[in-house]
PLY file of the C-alpha trace (Angstrom):
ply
format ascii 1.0
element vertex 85
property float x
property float y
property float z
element edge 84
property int vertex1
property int vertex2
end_header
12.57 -10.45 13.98
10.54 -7.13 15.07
7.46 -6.90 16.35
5.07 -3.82 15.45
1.70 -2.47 16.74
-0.64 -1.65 14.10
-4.45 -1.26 13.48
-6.98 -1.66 10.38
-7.96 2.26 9.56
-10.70 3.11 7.61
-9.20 5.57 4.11
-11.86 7.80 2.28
-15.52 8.29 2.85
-15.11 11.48 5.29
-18.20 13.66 6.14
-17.42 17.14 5.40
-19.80 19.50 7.13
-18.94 22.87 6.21
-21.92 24.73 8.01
-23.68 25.83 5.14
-27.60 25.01 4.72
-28.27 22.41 1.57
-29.71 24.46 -1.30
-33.52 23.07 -2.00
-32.96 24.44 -5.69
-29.70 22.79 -6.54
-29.74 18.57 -6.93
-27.44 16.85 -4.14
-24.03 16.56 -5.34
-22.55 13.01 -5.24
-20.05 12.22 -3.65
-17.84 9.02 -4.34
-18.14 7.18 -0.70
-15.62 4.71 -1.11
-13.82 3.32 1.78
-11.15 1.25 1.76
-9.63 -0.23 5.16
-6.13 -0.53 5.33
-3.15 -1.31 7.97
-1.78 1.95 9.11
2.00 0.56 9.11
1.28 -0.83 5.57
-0.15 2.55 4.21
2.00 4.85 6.22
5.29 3.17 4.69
3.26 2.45 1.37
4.44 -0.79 1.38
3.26 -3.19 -1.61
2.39 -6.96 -1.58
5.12 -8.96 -4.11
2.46 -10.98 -5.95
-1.33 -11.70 -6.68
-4.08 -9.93 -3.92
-6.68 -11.93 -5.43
-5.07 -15.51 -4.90
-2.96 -14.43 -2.44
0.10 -16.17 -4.11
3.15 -14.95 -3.35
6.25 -13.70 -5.75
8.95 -15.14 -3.36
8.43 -18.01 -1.37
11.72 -17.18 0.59
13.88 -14.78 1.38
16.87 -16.62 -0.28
14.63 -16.59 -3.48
14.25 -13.00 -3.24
17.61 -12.06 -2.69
19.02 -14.27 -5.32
16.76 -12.69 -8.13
17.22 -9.48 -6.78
21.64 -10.45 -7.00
21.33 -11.49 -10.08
19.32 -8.14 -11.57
22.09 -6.28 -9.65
24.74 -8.26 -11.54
23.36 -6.57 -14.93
24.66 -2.68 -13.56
28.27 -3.25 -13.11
29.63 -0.67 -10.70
26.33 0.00 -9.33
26.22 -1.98 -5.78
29.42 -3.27 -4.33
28.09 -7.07 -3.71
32.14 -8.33 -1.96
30.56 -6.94 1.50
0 1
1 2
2 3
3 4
4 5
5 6
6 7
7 8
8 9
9 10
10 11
11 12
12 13
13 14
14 15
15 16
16 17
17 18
18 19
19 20
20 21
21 22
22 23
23 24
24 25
25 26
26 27
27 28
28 29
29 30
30 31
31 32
32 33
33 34
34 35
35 36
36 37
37 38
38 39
39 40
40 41
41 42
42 43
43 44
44 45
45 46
46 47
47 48
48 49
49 50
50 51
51 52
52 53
53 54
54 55
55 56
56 57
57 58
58 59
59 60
60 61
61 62
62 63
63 64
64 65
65 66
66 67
67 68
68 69
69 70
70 71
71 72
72 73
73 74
74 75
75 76
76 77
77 78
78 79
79 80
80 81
81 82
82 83
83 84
């Protein structure tokens, strides 16, 4: 079992100021300000959640339930993974 430090990090909606005086003449331009917060571990390995966000159900219940599916798709590509270890 490990044991990581991580924090919630806010992605898009950066301010850039680049110095230069807004034109009066021109309309504003818009900018899509969407922000999204996200775990820094989670984003920086761009790890993905094995299921439904919105329900929050999961694909696997276990671990053995993963790694028997996952055996038995490896089972289709003989010669692919050596599975005797």
């Amino acid at each position: 079992m490990y044991e990581v430090d991580c924090k919630k990090v806010t992605l898009g909606a950066e301010n850039f100021d680049i110095g230069a005086n807004p034109s009066a003449e021109e309309a504003e331009e818009g900018v899509d300000d969407s922000s999204k917060q996200v775990i820094d571990v989670v984003n920086g390995f761009r790890l993905n959640f094995l299921g439904d966000e919105a329900s929050g159900s999961r694909a696997f219940n276990t671990k053995k339930e993963y790694m028997s599916q996952l055996k038995s798709m490896l089972i289709v590509w003989p010669g692919f993974v050596n599975l005797s270890r």
